[in-house]
C-alpha positions as CSV (number, residue, x, y, z in Angstrom):
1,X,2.6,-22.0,-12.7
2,X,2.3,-23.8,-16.3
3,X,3.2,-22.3,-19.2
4,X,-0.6,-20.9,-20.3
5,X,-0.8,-19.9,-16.9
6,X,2.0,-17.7,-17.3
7,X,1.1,-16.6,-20.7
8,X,-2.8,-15.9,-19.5
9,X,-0.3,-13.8,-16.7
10,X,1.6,-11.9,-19.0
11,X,-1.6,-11.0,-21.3
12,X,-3.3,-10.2,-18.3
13,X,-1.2,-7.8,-17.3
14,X,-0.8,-6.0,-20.6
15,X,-4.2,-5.3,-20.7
16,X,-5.1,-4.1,-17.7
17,X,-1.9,-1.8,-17.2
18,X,-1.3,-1.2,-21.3
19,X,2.2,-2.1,-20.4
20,X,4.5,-2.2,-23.6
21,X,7.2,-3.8,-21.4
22,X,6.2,-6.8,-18.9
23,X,9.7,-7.2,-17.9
24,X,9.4,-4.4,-15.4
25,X,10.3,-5.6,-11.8
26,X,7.5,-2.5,-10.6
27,X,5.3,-3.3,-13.2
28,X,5.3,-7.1,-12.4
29,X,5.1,-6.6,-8.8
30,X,2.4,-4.1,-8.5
31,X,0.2,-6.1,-10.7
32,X,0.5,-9.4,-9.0
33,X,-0.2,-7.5,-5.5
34,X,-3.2,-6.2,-6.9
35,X,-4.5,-9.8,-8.2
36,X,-3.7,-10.9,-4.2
37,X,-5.6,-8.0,-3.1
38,X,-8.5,-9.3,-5.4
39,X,-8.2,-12.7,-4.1
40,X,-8.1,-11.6,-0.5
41,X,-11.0,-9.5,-1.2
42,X,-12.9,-12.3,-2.8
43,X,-12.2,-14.2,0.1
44,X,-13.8,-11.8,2.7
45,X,-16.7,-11.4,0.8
46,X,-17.0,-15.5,0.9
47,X,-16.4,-15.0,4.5
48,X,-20.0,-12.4,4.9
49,X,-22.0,-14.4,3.0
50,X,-21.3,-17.2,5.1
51,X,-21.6,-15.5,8.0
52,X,-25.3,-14.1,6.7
53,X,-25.9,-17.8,5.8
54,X,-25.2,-18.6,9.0
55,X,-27.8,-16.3,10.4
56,X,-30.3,-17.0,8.6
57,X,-30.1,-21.1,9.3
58,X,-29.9,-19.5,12.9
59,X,-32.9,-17.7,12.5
60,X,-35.6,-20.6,10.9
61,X,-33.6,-22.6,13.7
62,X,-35.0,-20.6,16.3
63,X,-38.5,-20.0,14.8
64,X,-38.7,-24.0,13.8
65,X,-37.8,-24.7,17.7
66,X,-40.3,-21.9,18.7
67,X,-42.9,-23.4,16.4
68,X,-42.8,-27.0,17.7
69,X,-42.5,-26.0,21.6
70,X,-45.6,-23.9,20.7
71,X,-47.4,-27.6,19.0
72,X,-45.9,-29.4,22.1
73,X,-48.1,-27.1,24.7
74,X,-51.3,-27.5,21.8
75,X,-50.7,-31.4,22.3
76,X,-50.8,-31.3,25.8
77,X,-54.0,-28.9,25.8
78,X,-55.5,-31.5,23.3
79,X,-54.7,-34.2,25.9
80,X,-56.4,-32.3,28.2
81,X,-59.3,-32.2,26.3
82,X,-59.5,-35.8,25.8
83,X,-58.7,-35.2,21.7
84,X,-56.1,-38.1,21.6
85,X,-56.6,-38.3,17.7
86,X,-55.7,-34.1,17.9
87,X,-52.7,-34.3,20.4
88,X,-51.3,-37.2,18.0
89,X,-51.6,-35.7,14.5
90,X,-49.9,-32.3,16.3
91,X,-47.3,-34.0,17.6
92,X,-46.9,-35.8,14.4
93,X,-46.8,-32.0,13.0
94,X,-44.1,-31.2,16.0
95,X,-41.7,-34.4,14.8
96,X,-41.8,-33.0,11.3
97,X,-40.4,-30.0,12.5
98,X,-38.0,-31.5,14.9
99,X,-36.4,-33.4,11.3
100,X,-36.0,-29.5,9.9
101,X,-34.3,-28.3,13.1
102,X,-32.0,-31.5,12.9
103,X,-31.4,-30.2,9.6
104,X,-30.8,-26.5,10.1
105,X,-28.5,-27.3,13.0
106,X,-26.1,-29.5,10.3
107,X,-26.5,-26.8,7.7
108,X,-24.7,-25.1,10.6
109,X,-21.7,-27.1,11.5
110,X,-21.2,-27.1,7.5
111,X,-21.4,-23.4,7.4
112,X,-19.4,-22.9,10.6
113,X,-16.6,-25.6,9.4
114,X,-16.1,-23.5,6.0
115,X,-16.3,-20.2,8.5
116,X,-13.1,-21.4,10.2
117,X,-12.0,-22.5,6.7
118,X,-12.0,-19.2,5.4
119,X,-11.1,-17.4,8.1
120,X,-8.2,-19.1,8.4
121,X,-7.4,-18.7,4.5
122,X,-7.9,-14.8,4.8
123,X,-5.6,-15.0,8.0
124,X,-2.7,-17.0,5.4
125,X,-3.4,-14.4,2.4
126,X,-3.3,-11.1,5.1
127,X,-0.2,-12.6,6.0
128,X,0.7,-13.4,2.3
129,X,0.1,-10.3,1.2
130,X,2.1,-8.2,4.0
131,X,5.6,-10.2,3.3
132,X,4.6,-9.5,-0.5
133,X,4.3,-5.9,0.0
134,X,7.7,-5.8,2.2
135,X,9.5,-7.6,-1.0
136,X,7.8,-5.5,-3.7
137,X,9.1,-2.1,-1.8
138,X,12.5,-3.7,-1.5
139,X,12.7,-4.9,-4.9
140,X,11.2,-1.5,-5.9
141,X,14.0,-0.1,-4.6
142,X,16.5,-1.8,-5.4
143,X,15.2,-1.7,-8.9
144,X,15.4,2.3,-8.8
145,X,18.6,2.6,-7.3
146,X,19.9,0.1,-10.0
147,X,18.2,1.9,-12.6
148,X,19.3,5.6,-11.6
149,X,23.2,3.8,-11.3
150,X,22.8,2.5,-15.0
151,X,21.5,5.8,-16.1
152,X,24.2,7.8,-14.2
153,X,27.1,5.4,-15.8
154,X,25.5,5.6,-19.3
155,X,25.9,9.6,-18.6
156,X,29.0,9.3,-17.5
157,X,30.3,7.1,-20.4
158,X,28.7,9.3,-23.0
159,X,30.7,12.0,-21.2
160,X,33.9,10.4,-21.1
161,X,33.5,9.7,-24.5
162,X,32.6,13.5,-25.9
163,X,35.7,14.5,-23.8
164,X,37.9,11.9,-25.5
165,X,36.6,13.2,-28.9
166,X,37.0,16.4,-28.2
167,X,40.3,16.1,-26.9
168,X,41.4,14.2,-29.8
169,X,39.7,17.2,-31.8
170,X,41.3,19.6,-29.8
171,X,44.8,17.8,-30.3
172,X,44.1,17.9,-34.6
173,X,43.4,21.3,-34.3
174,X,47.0,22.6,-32.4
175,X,48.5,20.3,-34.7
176,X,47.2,22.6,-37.5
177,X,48.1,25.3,-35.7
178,X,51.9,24.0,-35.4
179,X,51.9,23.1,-39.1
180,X,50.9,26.5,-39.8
181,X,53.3,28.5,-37.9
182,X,56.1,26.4,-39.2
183,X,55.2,26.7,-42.7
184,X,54.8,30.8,-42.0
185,X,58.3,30.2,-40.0
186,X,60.0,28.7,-43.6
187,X,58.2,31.0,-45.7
188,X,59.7,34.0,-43.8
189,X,63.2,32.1,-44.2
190,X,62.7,31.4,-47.2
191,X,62.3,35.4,-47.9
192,X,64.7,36.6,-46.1
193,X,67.4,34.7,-47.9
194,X,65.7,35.4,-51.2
195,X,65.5,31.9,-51.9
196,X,61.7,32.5,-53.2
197,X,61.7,34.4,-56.8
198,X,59.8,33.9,-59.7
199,X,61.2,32.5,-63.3
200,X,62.5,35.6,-64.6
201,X,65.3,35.9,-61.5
202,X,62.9,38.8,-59.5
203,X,61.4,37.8,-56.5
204,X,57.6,38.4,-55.8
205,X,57.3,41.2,-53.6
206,X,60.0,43.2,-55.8
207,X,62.8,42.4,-54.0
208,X,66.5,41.2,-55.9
209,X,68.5,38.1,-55.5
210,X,72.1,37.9,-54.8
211,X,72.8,37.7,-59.0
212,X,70.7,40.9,-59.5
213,X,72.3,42.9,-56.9
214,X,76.1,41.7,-58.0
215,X,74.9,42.5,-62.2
216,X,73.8,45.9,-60.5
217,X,77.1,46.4,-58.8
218,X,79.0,45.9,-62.4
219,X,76.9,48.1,-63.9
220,X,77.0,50.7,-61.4
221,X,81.0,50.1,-61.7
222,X,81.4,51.0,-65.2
223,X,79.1,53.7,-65.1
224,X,81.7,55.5,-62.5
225,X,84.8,54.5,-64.6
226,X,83.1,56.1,-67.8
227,X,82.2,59.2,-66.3
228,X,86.0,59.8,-64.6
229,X,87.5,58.9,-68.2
230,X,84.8,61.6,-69.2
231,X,86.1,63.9,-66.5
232,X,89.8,63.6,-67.3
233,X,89.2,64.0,-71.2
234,X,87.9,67.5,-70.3
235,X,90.6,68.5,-67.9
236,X,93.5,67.8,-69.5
237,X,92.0,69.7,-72.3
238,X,91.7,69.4,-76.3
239,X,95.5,69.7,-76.8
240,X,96.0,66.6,-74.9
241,X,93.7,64.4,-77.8
């Protein structure tokens, strides 16, 4: 096949089928069985008409033959008769049609030679077309199975690869989670040392550092001391000043 053949193919086949897509092994196949079918179809009908030709030369065969047995028996009867001149122009008649017989019966062996012709040529496409369909359900086949594999691994890749995002997200996400707790963790070490005050020495919360509870500890200190000098001072009484 040239290369406008296979171009004429190719638009062909797009505008019977509207195919988008000629690459289709289905699509290719089932369109090139269908132009077979056409041919083989074509040739059968080739095949009646020459069969019908065939009959008919058959038939003005026979009548021709019939006619000039029927002028042979007027000859003789004109013979008979004494009408020489009669019996020779209808046997001249008879010879006539003797030449169109002669004809009819070649017409035949034509028509039968291109019968056997085409007989045989329908027998080659029948055959043709059997092995054709037996590699287009194959193919068929094996073009679905291949096609339902590529589907299944494209699933199974686009799966694979959601799972490997969201493990990674997964994996971000208890990070967080770590970070957090561990920054909660410090925070409530952090506080229970009172290592986490604000600038003026008090912590947020209202708790005291170690510097406010030791300045409370003076204080409370020479409170006591100046309330026992007070207590003595009033025991040991006014004479005692």
């Amino acid at each position: 096949m040239g290369l406008f053949d296979h171009l004429r193919f190719v638009a062909g086949m797009k505008a019977e089928n509207a195919l988008q897509k000629a690459e289709d092994p289905a699509e290719v196949f089932n369109y090139s069985y269908t132009k077979q079918l056409e041919q083989l179809q074509k040739l059968k009908q080739g095949l009646v008409t020459i069969v019908q030709n065939e009959k008919h030369i058959e038939m003005l065969e026979a009548q021709t033959e019939a006619q000039g047995n029927k002028l042979q028996q007027q000859a003789m009867q004109a013979m008979q008769q004494n009408r020489e001149d009669l019996a020779r122009m209808t046997l001249q008649h008879k010879e006539a049609l003797n030449t169109q017989v002669d004809g009819y019966k070649q017409q035949l062996e034509q028509l039968k030679a291109q019968h056997q012709k085409i007989e045989l040529l329908v027998a080659q496409a029948e055959q043709r077309i059997s092995a054709f369909s037996t590699q287009k359900e194959m193919v068929e086949a094996q073009y679905q199975a291949a096609k339902a594999t590529v589907e299944i691994n494209e699933a199974a890749s686009g799966f694979s690869k959601e799972s490997n995002e969201m493990g990674l997200a997964m994996q971000r996400a208890q990070e967080k989670v770590l970070q957090m707790q561990s920054r909660a963790d410090a925070i409530d070490s952090l506080l229970a040392e009172g290592a986490l005050g604000n600038q003026g020495g008090l912590l947020s919360g209202g708790q005291e550092t170690d510097l406010d509870r030791q300045l409370a500890q003076i204080s409370s200190a020479h409170n006591v001391d100046e309330e026992l000098a007070a207590m003595r001072k009033q025991i040991s009484g006014p004479s005692n000043q």
